[in-house]
Chimera marker file (.cmm) of the C-alpha trace (Angstrom):
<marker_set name="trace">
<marker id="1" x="0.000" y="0.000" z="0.000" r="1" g="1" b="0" radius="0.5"/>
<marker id="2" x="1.246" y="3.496" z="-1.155" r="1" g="1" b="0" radius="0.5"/>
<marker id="3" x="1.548" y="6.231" z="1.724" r="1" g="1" b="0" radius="0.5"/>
<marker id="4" x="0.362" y="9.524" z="0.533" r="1" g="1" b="0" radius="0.5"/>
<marker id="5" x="1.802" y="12.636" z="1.330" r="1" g="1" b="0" radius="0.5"/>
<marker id="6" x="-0.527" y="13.338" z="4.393" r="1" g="1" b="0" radius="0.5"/>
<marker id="7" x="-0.515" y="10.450" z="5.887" r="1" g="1" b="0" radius="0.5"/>
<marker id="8" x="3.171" y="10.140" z="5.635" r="1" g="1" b="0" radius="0.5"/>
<marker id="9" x="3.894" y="13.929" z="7.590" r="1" g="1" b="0" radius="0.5"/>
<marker id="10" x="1.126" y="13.049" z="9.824" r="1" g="1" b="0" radius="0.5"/>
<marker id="11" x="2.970" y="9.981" z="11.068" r="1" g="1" b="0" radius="0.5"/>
<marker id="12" x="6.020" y="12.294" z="11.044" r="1" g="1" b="0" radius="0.5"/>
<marker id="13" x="3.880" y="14.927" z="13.321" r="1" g="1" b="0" radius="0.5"/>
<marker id="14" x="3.067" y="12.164" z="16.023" r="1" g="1" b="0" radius="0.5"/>
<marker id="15" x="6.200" y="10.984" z="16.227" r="1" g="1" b="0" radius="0.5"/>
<marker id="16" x="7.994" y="14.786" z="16.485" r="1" g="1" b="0" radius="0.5"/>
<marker id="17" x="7.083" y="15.330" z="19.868" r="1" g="1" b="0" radius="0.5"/>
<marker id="18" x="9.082" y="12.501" z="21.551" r="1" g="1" b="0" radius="0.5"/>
<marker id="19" x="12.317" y="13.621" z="19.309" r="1" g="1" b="0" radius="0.5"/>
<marker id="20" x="15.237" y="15.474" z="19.889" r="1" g="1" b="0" radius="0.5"/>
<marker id="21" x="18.282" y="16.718" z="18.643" r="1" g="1" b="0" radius="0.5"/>
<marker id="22" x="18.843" y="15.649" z="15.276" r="1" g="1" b="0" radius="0.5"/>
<marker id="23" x="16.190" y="12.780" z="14.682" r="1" g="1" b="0" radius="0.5"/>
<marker id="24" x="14.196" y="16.188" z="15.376" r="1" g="1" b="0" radius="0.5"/>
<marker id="25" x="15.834" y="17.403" z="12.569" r="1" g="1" b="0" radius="0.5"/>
<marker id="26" x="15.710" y="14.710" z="9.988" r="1" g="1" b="0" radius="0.5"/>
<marker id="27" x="11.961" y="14.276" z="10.520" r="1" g="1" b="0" radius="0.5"/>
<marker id="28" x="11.287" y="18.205" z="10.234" r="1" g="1" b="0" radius="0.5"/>
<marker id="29" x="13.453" y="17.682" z="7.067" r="1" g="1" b="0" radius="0.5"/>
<marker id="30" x="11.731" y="14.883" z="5.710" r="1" g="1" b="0" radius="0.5"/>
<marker id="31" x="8.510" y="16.818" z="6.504" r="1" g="1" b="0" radius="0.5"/>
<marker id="32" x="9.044" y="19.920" z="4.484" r="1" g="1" b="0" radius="0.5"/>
<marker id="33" x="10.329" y="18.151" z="1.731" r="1" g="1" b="0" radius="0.5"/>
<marker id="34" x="6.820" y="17.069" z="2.040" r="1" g="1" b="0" radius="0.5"/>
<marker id="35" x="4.957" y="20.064" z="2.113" r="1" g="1" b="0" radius="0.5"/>
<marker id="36" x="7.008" y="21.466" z="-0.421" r="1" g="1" b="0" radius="0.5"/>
<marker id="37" x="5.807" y="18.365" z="-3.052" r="1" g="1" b="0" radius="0.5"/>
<marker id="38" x="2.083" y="18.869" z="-1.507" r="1" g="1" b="0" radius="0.5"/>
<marker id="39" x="2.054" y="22.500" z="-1.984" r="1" g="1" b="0" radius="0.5"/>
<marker id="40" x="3.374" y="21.738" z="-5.872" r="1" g="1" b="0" radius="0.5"/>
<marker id="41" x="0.752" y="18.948" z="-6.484" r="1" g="1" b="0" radius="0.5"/>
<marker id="42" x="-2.067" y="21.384" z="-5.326" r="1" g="1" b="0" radius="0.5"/>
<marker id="43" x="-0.746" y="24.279" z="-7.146" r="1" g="1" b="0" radius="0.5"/>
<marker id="44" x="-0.480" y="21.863" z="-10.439" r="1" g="1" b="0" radius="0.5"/>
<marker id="45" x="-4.253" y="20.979" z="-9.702" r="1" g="1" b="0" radius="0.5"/>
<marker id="46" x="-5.272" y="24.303" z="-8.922" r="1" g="1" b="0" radius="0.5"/>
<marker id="47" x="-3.784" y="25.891" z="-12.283" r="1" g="1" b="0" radius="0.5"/>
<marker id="48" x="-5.604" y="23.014" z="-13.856" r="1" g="1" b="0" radius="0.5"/>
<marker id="49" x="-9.073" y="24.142" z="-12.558" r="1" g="1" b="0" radius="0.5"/>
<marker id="50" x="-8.694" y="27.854" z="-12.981" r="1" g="1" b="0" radius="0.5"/>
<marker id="51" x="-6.593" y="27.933" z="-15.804" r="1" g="1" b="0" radius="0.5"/>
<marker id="52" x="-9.799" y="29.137" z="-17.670" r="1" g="1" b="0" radius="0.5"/>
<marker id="53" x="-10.257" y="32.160" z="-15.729" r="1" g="1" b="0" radius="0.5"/>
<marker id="54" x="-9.048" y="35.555" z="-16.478" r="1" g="1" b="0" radius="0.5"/>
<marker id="55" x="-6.303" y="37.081" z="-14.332" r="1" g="1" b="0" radius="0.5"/>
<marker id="56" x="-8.429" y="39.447" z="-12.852" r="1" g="1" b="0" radius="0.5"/>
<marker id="57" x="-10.802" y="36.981" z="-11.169" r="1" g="1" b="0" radius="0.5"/>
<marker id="58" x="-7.807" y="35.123" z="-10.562" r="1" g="1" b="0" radius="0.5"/>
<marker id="59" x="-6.788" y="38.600" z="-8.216" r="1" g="1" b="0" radius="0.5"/>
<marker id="60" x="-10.129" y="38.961" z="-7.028" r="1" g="1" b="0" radius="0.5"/>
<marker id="61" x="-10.147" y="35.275" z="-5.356" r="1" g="1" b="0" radius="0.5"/>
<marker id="62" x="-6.602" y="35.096" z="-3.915" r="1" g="1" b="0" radius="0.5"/>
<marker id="63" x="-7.264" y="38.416" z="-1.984" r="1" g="1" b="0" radius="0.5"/>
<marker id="64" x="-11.195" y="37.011" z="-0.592" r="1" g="1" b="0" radius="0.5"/>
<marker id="65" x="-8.791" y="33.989" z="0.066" r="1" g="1" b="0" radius="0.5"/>
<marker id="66" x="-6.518" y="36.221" z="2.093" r="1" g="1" b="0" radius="0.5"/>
<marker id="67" x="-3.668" y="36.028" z="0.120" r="1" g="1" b="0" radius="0.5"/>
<marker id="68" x="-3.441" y="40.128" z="-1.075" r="1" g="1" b="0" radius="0.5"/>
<marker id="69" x="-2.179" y="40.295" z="-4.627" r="1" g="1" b="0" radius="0.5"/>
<marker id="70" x="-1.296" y="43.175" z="-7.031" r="1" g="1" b="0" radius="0.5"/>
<marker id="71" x="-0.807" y="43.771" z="-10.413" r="1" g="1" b="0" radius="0.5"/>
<marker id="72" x="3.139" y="43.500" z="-10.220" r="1" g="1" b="0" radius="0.5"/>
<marker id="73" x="2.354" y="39.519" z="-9.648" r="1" g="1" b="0" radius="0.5"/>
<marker id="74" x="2.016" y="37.453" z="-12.858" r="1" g="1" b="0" radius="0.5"/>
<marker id="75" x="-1.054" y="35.252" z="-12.947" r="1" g="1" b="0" radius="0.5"/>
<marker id="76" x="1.481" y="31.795" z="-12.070" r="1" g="1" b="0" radius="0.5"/>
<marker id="77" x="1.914" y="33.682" z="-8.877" r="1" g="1" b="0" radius="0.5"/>
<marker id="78" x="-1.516" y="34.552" z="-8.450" r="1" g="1" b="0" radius="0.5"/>
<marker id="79" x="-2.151" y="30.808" z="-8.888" r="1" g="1" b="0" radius="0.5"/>
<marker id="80" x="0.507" y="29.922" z="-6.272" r="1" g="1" b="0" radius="0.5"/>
<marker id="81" x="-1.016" y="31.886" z="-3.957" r="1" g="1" b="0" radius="0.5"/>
<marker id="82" x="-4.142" y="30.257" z="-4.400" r="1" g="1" b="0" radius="0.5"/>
<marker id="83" x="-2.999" y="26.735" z="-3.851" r="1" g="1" b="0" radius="0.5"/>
<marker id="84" x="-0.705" y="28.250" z="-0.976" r="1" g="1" b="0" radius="0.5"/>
<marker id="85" x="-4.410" y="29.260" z="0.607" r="1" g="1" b="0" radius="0.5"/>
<marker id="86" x="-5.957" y="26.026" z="0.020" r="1" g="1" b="0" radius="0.5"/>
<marker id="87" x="-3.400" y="24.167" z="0.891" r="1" g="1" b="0" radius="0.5"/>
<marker id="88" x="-2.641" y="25.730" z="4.704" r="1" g="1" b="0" radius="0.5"/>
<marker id="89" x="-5.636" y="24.432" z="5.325" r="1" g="1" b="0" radius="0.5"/>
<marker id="90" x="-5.570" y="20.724" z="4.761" r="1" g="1" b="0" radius="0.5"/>
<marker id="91" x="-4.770" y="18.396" z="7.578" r="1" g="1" b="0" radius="0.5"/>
<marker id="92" x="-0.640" y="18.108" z="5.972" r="1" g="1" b="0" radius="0.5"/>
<marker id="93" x="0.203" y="21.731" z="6.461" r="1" g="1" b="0" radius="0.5"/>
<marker id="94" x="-1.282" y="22.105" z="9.665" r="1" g="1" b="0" radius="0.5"/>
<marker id="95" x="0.084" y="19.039" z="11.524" r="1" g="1" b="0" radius="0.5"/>
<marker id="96" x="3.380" y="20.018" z="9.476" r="1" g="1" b="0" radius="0.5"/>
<marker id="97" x="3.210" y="23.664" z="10.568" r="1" g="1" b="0" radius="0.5"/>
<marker id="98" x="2.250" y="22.562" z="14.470" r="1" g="1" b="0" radius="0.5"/>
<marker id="99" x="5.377" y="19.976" z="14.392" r="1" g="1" b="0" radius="0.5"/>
<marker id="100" x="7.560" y="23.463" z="12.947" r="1" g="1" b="0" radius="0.5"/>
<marker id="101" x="6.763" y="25.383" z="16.134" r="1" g="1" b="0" radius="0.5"/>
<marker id="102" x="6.840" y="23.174" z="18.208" r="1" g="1" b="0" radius="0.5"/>
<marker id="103" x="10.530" y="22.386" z="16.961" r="1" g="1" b="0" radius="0.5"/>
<marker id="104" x="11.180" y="26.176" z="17.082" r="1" g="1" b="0" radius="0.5"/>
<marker id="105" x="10.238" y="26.282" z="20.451" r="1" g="1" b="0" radius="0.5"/>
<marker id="106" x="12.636" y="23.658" z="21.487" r="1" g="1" b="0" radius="0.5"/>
<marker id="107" x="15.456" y="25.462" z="19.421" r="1" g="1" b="0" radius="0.5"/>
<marker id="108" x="15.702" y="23.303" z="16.587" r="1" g="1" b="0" radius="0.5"/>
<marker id="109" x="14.743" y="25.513" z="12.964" r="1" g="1" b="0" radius="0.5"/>
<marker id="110" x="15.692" y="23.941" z="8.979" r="1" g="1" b="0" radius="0.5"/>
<marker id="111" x="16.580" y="28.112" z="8.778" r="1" g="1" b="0" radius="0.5"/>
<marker id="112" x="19.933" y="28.606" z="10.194" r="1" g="1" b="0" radius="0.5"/>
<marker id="113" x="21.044" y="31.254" z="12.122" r="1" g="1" b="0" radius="0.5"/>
<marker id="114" x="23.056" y="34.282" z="10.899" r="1" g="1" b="0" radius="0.5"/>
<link id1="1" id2="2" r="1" g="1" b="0" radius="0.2"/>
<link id1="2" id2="3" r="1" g="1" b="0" radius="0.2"/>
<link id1="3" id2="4" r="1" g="1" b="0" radius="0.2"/>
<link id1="4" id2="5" r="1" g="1" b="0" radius="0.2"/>
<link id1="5" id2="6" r="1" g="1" b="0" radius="0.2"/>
<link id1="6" id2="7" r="1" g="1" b="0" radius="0.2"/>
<link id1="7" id2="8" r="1" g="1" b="0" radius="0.2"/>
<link id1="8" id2="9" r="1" g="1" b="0" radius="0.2"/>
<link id1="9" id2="10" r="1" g="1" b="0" radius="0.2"/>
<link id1="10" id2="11" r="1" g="1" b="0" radius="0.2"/>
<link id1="11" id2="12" r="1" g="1" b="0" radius="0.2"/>
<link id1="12" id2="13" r="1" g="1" b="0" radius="0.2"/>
<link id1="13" id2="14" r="1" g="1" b="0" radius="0.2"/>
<link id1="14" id2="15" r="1" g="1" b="0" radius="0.2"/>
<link id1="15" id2="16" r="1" g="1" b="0" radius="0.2"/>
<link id1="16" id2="17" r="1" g="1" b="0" radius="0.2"/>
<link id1="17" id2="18" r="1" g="1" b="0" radius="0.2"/>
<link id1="18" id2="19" r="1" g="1" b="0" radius="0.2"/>
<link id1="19" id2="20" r="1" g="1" b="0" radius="0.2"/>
<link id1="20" id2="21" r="1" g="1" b="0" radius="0.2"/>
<link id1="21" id2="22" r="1" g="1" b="0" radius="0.2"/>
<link id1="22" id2="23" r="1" g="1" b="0" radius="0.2"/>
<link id1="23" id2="24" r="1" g="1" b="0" radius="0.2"/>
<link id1="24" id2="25" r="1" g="1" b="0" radius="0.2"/>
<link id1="25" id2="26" r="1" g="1" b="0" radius="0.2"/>
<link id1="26" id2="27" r="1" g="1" b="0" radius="0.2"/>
<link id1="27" id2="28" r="1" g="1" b="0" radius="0.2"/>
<link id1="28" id2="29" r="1" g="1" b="0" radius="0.2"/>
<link id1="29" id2="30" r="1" g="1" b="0" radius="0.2"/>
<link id1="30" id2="31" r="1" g="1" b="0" radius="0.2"/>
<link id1="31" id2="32" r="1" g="1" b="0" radius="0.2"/>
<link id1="32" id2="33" r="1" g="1" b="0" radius="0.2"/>
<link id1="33" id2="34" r="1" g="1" b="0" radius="0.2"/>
<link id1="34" id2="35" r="1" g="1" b="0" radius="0.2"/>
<link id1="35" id2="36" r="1" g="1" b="0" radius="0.2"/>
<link id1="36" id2="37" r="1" g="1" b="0" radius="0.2"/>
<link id1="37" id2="38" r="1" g="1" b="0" radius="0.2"/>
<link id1="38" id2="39" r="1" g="1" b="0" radius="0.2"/>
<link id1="39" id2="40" r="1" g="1" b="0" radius="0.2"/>
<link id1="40" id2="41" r="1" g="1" b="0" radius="0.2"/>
<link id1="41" id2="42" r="1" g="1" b="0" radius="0.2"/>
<link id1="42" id2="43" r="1" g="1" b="0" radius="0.2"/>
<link id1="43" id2="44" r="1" g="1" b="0" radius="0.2"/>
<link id1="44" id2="45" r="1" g="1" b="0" radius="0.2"/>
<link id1="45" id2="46" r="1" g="1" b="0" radius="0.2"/>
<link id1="46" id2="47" r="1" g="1" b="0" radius="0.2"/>
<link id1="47" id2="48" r="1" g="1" b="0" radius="0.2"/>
<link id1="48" id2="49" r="1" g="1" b="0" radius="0.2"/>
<link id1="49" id2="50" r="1" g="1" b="0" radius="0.2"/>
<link id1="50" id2="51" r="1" g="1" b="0" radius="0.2"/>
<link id1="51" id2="52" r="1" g="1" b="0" radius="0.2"/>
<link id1="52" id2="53" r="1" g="1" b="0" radius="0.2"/>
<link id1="53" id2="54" r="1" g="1" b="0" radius="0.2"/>
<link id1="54" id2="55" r="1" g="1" b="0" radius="0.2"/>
<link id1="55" id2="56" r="1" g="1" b="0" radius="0.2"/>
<link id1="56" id2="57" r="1" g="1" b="0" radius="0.2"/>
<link id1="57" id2="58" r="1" g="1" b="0" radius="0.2"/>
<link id1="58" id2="59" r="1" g="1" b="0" radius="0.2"/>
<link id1="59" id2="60" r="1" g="1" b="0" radius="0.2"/>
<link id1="60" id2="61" r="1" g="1" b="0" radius="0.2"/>
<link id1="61" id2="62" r="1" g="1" b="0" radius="0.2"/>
<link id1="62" id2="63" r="1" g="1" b="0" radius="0.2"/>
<link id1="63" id2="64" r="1" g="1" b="0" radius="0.2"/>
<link id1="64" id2="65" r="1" g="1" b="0" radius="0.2"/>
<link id1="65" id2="66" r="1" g="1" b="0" radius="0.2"/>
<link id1="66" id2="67" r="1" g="1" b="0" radius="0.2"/>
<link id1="67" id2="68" r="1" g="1" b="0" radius="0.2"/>
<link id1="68" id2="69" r="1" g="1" b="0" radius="0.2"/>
<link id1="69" id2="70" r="1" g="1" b="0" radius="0.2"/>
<link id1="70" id2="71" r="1" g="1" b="0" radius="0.2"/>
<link id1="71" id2="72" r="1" g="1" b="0" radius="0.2"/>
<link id1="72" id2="73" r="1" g="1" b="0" radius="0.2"/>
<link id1="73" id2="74" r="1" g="1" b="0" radius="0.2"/>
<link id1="74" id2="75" r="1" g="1" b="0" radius="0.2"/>
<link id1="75" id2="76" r="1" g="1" b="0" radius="0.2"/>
<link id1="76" id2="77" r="1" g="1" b="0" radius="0.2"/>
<link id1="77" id2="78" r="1" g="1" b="0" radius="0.2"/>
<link id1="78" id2="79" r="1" g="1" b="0" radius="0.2"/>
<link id1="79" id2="80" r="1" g="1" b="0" radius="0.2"/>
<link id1="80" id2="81" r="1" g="1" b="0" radius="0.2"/>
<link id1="81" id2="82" r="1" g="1" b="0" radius="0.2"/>
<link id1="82" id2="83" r="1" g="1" b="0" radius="0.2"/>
<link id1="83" id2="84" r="1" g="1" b="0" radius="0.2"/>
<link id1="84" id2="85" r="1" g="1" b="0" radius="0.2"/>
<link id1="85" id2="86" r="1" g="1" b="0" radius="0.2"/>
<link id1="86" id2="87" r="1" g="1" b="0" radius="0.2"/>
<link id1="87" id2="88" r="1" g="1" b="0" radius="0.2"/>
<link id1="88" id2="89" r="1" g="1" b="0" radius="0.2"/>
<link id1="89" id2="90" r="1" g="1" b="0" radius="0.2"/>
<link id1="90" id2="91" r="1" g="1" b="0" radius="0.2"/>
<link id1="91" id2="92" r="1" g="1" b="0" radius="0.2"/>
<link id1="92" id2="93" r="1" g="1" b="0" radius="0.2"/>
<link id1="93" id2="94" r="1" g="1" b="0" radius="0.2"/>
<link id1="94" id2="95" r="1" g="1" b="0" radius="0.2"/>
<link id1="95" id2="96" r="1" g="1" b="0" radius="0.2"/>
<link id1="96" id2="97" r="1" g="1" b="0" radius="0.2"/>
<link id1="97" id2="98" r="1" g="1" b="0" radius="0.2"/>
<link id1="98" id2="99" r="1" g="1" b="0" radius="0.2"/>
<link id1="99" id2="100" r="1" g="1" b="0" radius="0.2"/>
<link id1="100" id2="101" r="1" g="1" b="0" radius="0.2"/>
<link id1="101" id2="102" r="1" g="1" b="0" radius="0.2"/>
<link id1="102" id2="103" r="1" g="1" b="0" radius="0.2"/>
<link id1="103" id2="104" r="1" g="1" b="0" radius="0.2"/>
<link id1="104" id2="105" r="1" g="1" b="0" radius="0.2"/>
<link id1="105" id2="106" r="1" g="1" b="0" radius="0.2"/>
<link id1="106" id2="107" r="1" g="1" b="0" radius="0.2"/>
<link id1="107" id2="108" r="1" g="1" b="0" radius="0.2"/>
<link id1="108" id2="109" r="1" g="1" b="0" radius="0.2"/>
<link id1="109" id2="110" r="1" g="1" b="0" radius="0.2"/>
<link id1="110" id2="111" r="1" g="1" b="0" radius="0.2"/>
<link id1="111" id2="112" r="1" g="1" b="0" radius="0.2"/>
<link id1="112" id2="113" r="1" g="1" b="0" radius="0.2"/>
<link id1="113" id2="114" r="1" g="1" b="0" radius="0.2"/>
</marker_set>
């Protein structure tokens, strides 16, 4: 049976809290690489399903989304930022962004220090 991206950084969320050091890291590795290729399949799927629309409406939904947009941003960004808003909210990039914090709080960040 094939694990799918969210089941995979779920298991990696449960299993966060008990790790330290640099098992903490690997897993908080292992689970961006994950969001990173969840956010990319969603924003693949979302181009595919608005890729009709006009730019404009394109603007128009990313900003009732939340995401503000301007007219600097070319419409592939528009359409990241829509997958970006869809995407915080599935069960992956929540348990993935609860298992960052809870790493940063415990001093231990994929971002290193200057």
């Amino acid at each position: 049976m094939m694990m799918t991206t969210t089941q995979r950084i779920l298991d990696l969320a449960a299993v966060a809290p008990a790790s330290r050091g640099e098992d903490l890291v690997l897993l908080l590795r292992e689970a961006n690489e994950l969001y990173q290729q969840g956010l990319q399949d969603l924003q693949r799927s979302v181009a595919a399903r608005l890729g009709g629309l006009p730019t404009e409406e394109l603007m128009l939904a990313a900003n009732a989304a939340g995401m503000p947009c301007d007219a600097s941003q070319d419409r592939d960004e528009v359409i990241l930022l829509l997958a970006l808003a869809e995407w915080e909210m599935t069960p992956a990039a929540m348990a993935y962004a609860e298992m960052a914090e809870d790493a940063a709080r415990r001093g231990i960040c994929l971002i290193p220090e200057e």
